[in-house]
TORSE-414907 format. One record per residue (C-alpha): residue in three letters; x, z negated, y negated. Coordinates in steps of 0.1 Angstrom, whole numbers, always signed. Layout:
// TORSE-414907
resn->ALA&east->X&up->Z&north->Y
...
// end
This chain:
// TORSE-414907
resn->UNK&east->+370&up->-1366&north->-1160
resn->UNK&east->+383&up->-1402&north->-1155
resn->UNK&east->+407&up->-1395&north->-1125
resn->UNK&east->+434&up->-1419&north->-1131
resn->UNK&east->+453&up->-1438&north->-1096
resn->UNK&east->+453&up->-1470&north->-1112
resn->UNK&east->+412&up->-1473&north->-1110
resn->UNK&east->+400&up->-1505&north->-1103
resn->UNK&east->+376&up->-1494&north->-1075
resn->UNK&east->+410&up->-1475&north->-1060
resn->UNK&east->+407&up->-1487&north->-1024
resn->UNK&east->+438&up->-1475&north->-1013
resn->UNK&east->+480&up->-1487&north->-1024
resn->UNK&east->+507&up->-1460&north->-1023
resn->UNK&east->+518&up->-1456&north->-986
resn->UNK&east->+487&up->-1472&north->-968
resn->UNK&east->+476&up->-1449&north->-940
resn->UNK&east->+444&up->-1435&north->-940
resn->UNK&east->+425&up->-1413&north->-915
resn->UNK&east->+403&up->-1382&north->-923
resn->UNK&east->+382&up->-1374&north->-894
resn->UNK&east->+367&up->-1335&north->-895
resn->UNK&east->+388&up->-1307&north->-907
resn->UNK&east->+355&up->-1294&north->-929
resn->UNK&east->+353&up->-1291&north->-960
resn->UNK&east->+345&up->-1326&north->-971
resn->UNK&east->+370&up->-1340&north->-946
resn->UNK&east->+398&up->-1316&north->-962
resn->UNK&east->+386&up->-1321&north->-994
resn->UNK&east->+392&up->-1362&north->-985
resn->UNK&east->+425&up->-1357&north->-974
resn->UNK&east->+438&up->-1339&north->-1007
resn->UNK&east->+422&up->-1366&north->-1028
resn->UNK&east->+436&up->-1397&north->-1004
resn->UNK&east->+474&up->-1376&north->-1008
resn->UNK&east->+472&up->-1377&north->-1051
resn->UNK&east->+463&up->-1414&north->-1046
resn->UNK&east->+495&up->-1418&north->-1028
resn->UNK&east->+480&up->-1425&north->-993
resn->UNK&east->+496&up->-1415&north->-956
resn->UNK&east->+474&up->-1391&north->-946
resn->UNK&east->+461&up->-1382&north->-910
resn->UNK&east->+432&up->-1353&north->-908
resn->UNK&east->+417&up->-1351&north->-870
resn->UNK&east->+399&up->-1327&north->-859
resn->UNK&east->+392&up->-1322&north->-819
resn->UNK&east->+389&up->-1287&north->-823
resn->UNK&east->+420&up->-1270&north->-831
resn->UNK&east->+405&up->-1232&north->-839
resn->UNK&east->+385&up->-1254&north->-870
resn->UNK&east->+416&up->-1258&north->-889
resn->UNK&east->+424&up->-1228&north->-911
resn->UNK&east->+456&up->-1213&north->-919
resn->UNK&east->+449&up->-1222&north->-952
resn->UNK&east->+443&up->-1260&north->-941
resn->UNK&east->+478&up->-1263&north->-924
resn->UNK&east->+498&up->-1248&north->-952
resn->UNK&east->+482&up->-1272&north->-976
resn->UNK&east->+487&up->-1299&north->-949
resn->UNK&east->+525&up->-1285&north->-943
resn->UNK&east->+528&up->-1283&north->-989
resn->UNK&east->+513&up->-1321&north->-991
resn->UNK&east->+534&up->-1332&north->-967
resn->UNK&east->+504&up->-1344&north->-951
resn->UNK&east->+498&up->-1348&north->-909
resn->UNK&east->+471&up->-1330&north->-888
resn->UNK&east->+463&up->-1341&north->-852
resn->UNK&east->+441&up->-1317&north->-828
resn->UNK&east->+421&up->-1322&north->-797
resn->UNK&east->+406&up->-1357&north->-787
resn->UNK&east->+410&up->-1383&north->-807
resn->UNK&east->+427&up->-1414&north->-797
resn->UNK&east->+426&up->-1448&north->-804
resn->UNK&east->+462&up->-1450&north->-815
resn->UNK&east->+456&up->-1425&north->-846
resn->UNK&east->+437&up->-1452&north->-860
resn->UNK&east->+458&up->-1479&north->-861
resn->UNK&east->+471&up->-1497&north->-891
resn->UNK&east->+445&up->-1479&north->-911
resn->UNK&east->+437&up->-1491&north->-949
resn->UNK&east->+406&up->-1471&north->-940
resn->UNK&east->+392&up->-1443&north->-926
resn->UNK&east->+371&up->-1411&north->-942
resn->UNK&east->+343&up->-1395&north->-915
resn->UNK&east->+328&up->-1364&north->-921
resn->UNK&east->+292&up->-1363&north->-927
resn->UNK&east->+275&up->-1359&north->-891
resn->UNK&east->+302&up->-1375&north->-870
resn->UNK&east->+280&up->-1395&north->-851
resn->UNK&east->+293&up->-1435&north->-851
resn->UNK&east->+285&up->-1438&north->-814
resn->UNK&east->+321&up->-1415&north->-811
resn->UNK&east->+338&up->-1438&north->-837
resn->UNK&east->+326&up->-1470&north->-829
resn->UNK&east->+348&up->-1477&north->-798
resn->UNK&east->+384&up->-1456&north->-814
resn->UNK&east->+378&up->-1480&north->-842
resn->UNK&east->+374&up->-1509&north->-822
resn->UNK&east->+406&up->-1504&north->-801
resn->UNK&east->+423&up->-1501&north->-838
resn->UNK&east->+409&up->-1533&north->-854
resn->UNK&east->+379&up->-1521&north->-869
resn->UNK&east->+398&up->-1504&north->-901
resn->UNK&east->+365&up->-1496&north->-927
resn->UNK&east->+351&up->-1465&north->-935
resn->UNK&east->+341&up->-1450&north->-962
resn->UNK&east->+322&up->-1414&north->-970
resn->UNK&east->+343&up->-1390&north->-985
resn->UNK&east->+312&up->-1391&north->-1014
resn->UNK&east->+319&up->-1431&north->-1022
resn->UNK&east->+358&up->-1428&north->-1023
resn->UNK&east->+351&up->-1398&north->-1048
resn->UNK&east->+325&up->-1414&north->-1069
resn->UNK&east->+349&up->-1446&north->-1074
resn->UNK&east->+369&up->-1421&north->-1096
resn->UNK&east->+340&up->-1406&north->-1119
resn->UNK&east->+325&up->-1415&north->-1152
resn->UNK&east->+302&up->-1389&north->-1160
resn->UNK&east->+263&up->-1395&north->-1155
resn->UNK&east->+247&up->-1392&north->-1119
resn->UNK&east->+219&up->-1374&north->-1110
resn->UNK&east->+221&up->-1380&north->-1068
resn->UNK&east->+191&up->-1364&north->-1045
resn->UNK&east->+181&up->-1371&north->-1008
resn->UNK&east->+160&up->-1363&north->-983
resn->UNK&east->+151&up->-1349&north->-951
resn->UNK&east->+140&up->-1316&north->-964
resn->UNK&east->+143&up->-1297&north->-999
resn->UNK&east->+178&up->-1316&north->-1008
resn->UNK&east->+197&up->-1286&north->-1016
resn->UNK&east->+165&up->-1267&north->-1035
resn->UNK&east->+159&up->-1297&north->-1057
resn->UNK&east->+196&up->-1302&north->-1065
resn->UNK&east->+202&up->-1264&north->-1072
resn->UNK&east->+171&up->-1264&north->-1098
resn->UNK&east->+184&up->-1298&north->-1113
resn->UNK&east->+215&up->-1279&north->-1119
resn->UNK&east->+200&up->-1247&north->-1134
resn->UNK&east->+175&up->-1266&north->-1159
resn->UNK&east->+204&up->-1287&north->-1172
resn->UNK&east->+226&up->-1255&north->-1173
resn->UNK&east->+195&up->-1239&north->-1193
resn->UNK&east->+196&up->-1269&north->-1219
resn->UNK&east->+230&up->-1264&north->-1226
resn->UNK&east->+249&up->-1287&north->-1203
resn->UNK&east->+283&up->-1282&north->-1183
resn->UNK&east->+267&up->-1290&north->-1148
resn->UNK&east->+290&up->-1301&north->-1114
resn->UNK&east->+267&up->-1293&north->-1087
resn->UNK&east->+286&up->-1304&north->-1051
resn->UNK&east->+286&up->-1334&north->-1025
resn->UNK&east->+270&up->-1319&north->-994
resn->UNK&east->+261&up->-1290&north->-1011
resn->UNK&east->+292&up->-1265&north->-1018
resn->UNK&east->+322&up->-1280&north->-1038
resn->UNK&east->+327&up->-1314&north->-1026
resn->UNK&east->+327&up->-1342&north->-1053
resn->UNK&east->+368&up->-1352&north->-1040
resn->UNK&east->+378&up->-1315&north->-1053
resn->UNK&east->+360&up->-1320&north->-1084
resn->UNK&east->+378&up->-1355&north->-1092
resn->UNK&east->+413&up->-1337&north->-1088
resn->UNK&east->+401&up->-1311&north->-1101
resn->UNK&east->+406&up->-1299&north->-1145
resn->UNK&east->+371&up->-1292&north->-1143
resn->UNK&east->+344&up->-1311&north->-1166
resn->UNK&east->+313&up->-1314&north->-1166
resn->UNK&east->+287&up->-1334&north->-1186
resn->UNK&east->+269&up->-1343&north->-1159
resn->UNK&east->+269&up->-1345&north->-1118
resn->UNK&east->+241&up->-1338&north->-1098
resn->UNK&east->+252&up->-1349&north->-1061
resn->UNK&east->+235&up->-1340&north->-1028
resn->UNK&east->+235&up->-1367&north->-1005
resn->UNK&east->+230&up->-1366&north->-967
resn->UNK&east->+218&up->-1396&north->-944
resn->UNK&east->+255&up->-1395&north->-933
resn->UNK&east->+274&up->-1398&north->-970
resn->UNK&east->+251&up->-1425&north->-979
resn->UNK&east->+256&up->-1447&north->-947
resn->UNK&east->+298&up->-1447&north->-954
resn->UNK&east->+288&up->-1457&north->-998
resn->UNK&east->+295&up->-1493&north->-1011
resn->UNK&east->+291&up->-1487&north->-1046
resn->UNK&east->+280&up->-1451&north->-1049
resn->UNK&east->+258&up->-1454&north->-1086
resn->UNK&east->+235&up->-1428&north->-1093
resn->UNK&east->+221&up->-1430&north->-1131
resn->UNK&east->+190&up->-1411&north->-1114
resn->UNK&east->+185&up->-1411&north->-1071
resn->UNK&east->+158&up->-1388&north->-1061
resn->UNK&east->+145&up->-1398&north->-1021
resn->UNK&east->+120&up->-1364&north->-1017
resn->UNK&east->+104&up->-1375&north->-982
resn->UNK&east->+114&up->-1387&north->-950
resn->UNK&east->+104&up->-1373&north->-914
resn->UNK&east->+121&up->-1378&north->-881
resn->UNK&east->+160&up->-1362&north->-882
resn->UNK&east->+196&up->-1365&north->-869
resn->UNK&east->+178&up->-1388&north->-842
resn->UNK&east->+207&up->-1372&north->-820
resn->UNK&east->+231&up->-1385&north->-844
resn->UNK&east->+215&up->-1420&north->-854
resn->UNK&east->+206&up->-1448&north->-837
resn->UNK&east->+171&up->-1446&north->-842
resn->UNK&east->+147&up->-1437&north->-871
resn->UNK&east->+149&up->-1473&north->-888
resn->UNK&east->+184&up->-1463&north->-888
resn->UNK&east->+178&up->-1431&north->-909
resn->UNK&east->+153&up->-1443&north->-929
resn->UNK&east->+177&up->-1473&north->-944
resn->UNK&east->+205&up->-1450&north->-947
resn->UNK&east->+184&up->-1426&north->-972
resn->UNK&east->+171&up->-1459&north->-991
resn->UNK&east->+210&up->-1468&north->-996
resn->UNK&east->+207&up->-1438&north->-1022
resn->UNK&east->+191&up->-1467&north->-1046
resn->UNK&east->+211&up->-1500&north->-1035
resn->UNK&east->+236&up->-1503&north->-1066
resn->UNK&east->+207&up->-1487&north->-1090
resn->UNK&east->+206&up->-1515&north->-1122
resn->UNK&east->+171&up->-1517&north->-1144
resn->UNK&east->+186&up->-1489&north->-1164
resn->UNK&east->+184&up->-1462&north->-1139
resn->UNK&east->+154&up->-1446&north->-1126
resn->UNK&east->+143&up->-1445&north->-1089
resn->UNK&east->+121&up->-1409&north->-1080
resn->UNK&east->+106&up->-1410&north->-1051
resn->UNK&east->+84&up->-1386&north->-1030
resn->UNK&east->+44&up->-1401&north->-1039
resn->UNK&east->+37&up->-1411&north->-1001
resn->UNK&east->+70&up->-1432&north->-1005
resn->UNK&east->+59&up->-1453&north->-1033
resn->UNK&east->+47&up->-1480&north->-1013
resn->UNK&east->+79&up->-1480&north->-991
resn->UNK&east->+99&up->-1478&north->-1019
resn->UNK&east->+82&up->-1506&north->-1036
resn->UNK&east->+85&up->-1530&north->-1005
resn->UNK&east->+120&up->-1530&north->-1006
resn->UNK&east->+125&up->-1544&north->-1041
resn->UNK&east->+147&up->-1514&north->-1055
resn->UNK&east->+160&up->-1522&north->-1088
resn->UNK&east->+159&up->-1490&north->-1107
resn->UNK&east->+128&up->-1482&north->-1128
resn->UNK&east->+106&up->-1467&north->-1103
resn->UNK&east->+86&up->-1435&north->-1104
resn->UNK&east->+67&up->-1410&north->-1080
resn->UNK&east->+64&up->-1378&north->-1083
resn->UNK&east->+40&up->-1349&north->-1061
resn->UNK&east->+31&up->-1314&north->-1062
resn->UNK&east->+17&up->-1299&north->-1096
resn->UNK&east->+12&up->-1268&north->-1111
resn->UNK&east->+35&up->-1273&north->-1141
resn->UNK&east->+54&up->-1243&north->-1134
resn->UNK&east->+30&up->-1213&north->-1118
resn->UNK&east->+58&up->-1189&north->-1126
resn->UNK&east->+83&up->-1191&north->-1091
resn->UNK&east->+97&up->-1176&north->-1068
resn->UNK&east->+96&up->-1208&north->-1042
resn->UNK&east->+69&up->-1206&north->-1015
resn->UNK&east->+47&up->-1232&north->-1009
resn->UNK&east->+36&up->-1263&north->-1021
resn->UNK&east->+66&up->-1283&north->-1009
resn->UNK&east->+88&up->-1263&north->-1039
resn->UNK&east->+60&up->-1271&north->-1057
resn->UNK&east->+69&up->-1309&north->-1052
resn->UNK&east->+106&up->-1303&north->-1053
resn->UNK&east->+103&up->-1284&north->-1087
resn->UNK&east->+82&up->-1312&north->-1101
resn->UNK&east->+111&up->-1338&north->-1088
resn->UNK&east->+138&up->-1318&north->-1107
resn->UNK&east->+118&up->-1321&north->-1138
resn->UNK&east->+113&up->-1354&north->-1139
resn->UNK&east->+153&up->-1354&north->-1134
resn->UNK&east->+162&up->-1336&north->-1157
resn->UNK&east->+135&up->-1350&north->-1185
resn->UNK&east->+153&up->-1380&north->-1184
resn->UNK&east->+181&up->-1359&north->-1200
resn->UNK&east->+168&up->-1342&north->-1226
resn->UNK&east->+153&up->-1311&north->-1206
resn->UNK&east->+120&up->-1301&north->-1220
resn->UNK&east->+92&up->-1283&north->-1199
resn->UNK&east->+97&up->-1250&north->-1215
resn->UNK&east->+136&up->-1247&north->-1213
resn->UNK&east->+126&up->-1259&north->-1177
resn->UNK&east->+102&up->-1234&north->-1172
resn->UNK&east->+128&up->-1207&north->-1181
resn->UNK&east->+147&up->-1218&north->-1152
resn->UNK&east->+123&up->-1223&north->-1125
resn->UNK&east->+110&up->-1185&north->-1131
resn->UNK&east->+149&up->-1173&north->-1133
resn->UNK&east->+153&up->-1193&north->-1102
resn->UNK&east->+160&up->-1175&north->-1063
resn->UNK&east->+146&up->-1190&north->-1028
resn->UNK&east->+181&up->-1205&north->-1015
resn->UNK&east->+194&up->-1182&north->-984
resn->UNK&east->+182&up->-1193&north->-954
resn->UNK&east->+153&up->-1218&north->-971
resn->UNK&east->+120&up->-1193&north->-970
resn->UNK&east->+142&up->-1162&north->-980
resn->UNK&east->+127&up->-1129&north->-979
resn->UNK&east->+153&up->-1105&north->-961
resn->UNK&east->+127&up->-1074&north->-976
resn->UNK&east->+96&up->-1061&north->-958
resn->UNK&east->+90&up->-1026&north->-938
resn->UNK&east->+59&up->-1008&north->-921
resn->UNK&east->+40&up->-1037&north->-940
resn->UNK&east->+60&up->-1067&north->-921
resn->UNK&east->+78&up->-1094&north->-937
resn->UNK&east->+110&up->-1107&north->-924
resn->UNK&east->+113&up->-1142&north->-939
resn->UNK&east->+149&up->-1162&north->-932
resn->UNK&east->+144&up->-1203&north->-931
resn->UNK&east->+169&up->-1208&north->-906
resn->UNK&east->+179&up->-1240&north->-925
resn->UNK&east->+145&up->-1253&north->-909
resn->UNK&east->+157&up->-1276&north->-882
resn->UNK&east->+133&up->-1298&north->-874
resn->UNK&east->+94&up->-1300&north->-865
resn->UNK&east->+82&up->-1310&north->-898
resn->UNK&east->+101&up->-1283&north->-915
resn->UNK&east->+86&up->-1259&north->-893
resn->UNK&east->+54&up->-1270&north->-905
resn->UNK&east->+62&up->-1268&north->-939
resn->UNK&east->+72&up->-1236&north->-935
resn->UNK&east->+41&up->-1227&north->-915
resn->UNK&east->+22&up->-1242&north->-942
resn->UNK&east->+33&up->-1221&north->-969
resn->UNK&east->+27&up->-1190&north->-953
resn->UNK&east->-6&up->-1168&north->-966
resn->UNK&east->+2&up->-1139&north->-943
resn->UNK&east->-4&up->-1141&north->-899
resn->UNK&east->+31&up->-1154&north->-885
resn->UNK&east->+52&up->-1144&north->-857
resn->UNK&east->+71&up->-1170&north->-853
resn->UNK&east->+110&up->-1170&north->-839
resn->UNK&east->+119&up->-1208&north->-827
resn->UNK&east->+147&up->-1225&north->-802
resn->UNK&east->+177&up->-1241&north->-805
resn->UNK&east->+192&up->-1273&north->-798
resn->UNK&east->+165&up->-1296&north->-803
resn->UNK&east->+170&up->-1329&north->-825
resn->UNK&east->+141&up->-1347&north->-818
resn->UNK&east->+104&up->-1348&north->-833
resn->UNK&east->+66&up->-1341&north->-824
resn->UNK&east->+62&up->-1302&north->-815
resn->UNK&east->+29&up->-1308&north->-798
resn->UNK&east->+15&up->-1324&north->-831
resn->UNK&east->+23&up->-1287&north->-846
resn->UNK&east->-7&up->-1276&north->-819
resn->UNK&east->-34&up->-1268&north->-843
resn->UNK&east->-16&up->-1255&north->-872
resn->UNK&east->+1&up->-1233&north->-850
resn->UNK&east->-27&up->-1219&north->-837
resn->UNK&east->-40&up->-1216&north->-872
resn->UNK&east->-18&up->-1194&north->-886
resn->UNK&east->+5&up->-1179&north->-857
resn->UNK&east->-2&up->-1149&north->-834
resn->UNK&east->+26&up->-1156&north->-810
resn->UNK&east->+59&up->-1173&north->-810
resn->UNK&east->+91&up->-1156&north->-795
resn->UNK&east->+112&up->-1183&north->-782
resn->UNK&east->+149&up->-1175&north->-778
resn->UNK&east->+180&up->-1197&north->-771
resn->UNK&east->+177&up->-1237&north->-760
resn->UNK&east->+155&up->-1261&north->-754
resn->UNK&east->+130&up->-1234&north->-740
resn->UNK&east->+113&up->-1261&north->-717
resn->UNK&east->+107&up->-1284&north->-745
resn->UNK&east->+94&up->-1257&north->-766
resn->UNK&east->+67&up->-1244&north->-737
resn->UNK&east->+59&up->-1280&north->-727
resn->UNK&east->+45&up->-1291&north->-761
resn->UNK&east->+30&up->-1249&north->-772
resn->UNK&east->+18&up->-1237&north->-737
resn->UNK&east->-18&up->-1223&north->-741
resn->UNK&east->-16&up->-1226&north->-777
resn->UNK&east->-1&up->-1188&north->-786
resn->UNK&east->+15&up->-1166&north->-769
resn->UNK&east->+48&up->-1172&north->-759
resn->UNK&east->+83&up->-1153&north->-747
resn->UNK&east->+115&up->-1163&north->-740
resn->UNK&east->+146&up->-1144&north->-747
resn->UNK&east->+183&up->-1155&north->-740
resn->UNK&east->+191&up->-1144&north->-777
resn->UNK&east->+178&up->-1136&north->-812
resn->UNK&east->+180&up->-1105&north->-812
resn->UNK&east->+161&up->-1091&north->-781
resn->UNK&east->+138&up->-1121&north->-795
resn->UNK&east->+129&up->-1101&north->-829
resn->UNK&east->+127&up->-1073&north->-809
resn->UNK&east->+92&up->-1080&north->-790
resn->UNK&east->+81&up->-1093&north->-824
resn->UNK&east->+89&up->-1066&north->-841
resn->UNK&east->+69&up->-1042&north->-816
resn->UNK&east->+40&up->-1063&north->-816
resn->UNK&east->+39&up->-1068&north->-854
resn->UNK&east->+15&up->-1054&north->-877
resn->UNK&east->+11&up->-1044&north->-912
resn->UNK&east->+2&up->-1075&north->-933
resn->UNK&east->+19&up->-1099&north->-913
resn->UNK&east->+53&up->-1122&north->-914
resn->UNK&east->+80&up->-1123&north->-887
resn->UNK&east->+94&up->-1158&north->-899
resn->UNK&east->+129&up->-1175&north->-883
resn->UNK&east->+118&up->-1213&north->-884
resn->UNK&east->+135&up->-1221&north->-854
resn->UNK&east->+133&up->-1263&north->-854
resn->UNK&east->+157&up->-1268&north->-840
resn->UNK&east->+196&up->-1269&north->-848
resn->UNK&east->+220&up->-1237&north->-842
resn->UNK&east->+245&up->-1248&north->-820
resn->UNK&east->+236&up->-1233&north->-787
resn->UNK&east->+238&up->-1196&north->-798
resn->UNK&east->+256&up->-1201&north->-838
resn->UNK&east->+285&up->-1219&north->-853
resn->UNK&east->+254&up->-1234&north->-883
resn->UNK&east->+224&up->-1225&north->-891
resn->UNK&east->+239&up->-1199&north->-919
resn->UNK&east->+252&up->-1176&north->-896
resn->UNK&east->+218&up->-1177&north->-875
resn->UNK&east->+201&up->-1169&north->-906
resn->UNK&east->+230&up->-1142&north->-912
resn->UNK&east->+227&up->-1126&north->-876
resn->UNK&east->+184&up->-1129&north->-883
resn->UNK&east->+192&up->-1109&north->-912
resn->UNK&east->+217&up->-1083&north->-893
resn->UNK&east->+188&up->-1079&north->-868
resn->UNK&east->+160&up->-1069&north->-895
resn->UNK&east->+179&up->-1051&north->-910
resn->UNK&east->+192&up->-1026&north->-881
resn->UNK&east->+159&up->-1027&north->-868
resn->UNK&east->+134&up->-1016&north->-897
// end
């Protein structure tokens, strides 16, 4: 590991203040990493039941400050810079960090990678991140090599530089977020696996989120490769990215899975091509992609009784993941949806919908927007929660067919994330087969 205070990327001098916004895990994670370099740290977070006990007594052991409840201008000021979590939206920021002289910011994920020498293998996307980083990890594990797999996934890459762990290579998820907060963020090899409409609560607007996932590539050199999704070559190629550029779609190169549907196929494919680059070859590869489990909460199977599937993808929070999902099912579907809805085209889901569900059981938020875009399409319910929900699907379902959570929508009307909607989804099927 090359973790030394005296890096020349080190943006920050011994005693300069710097804010951490978001007690999570990256945000805490920030605030350890900003105390070794010798930084005044302040970690905000507006909800005070969010910080653990564990938090405070490292905060209290550090010698580091936390400040609870809504954030004021005044936190911010003489800041050297300032850390946001991923998915604090900038439209709460913006005007703090004007009142305080417009301090920088910077990700948690740049100020971490300023401190790293190992290789890069970074992957983004709107869907199939997580999937396609995990397999990345497991083929290089499978060829032999010490793997750190973290950044929005798990351990985030701050712990890892203070960390005594090494590792031969990183592989890095990176959200839309991360990447708008990196300067000079270098992945060796970026992956961008597709792009629909998401977080448009959260950015501006979709040219917003679309430049933000093309920053993966932006301090890319001719030496490093560039993967891209195949329908993104064009895209890709339009804005003059400097790595050596390659697509990559579905094959059949490894029939021997546990991943549904032909979007794993992609993402499989993608990790290949990753992880090629580095030695991996297609039959140590293969070895991993049969060894390799569905991801909870990404098309898991929870188990199957009286002949009915119960299939988890609560991590599907958006239209076009639905349809994904929808897509890779080869059973009929009753379908569980609702949420907090982020934005997309439900009614363009019409057909398919009608193609391959018998009903859909609606349950939490955005029930109008839901019944606006599917009424006359299926039959639809309503219910206040999940369980009552999978309830009326589970008395109207027959042997042979799925009950699948893709609910489209984020968790945050009924769950704390979309892990413990999955969790309670599971609970549910479980009591009830």
């Amino acid at each position: 590991m090359a973790f030394t205070e005296n890096n020349t990327h080190n943006p920050v001098r011994p005693g300069d203040i710097c804010v951490v916004v978001g007690a999570g895990a990256s945000g805490s994670a920030a605030a350890r990493l900003l105390y070794r370099l010798g930084a005044r740290v302040r970690l905000l977070e507006k909800n005070p039941e969010a910080v653990s006990d564990a938090l405070r007594q490292d905060a209290k052991n550090l010698g580091y400050e936390i400040l609870t409840g809504p954030h004021d201008p005044a936190y911010f000021s003489n800041a050297r810079l300032v850390v946001p979590s991923p998915g604090v939206p900038m439209r709460v920021l913006s005007p703090l960090l004007k009142a305080a002289g417009n301090p920088p910011l910077l990700a948690e994920l740049e100020l971490a990678s300023r401190f790293t020498s190992e290789p890069v293998i970074a992957v983004t996307g709107t869907s199939g991140k997580t999937t396609t980083a995990s397999l990345i990890a497991a083929m290089l594990r499978a060829a032999g090599r010490r793997v750190f797999l973290g950044g929005n996934i798990g351990t985030p890459l701050s712990d890892y530089v203070v960390s005594k762990e090494k590792a031969d290579i990183l592989v890095l998820e990176a959200s839309s977020f991360q990447l708008l907060g990196c300067e000079t963020f270098h992945p060796n090899v970026a992956l961008l696996l597709n792009i629909s409409p998401n977080h448009l609560d959260q950015h501006a607007d979709m040219d917003e989120y679309v430049d933000a996932k093309f920053r993966i590539f932006q301090r890319q050199t001719p030496e490093d490769t560039a993967l891209v999704g195949e329908e993104l070559l064009e895209t890709a190629r339009s804005r003059g990215l400097r790595g050596q550029l390659r697509g990559f779609t579905a094959t059949e190169r490894f029939p021997v899975t546990k991943l549904l549907g032909r979007h794993n196929k992609a993402n499989l494919e993608a990790a290949y091509q990753a992880t090629s680059l580095f030695g991996v070859d297609e039959a140590t590869a293969a070895k991993a992609v049969a060894d390799f489990p569905p991801l909870s909460h990404r098309l898991e199977l929870v188990g199957e009784w009286h002949g009915v599937a119960y299939i988890n993808d609560s991590k599907c929070t958006t239209p076009e993941s639905l349809r994904v999902a929808l897509e890779s099912m080869d059973r009929p579907v009753r379908l569980l949806a609702g949420g907090v809805f982020k934005g997309g085209d439900l009614a363009a889901l019409r057909a398919l919908l009608k193609e391959k569900t018998r009903e859909a059981a609606l349950f939490g938020g955005s029930r109008e927007v839901f019944e606006q875009a599917w009424q006359g399409v299926v039959p639809l319910s309503w219910s206040a929660d999940l369980e009552t929900a999978v309830r009326i699907l589970r008395d109207h379902a027959q042997a042979g067919e799925v009950i699948l959570l893709a609910p489209a929508t984020s968790s945050f009307d009924l769950f704390a994330n979309y892990g413990k909607r999955g969790d309670e989804f599971r609970r549910i099927a479980e009591k009830l087969q």
